[in-house]
C-alpha positions, 0 to 999 in steps of 0.5 A: 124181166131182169136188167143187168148190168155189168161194168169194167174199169182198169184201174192202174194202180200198181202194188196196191190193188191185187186185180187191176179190174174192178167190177161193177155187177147191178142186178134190176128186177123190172117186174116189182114195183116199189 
């Protein structure tokens, strides 16, 4: 199985940032040991 997870934050930086969010994507693959 996979586990994702995704989080959102709201950065409020004006002018700087072109997105306003910022996306955290993490992908785990539970059937692999290492």
């Amino acid at each position: 199985m996979f586990e994702i997870s995704i989080d959102l934050t709201y950065q409020q930086k004006t002018g700087d940032a072109p997105n306003p969010y910022q996306w955290r994507i993490r992908i785990r693959n539970k059937g692999v040991e290492e």
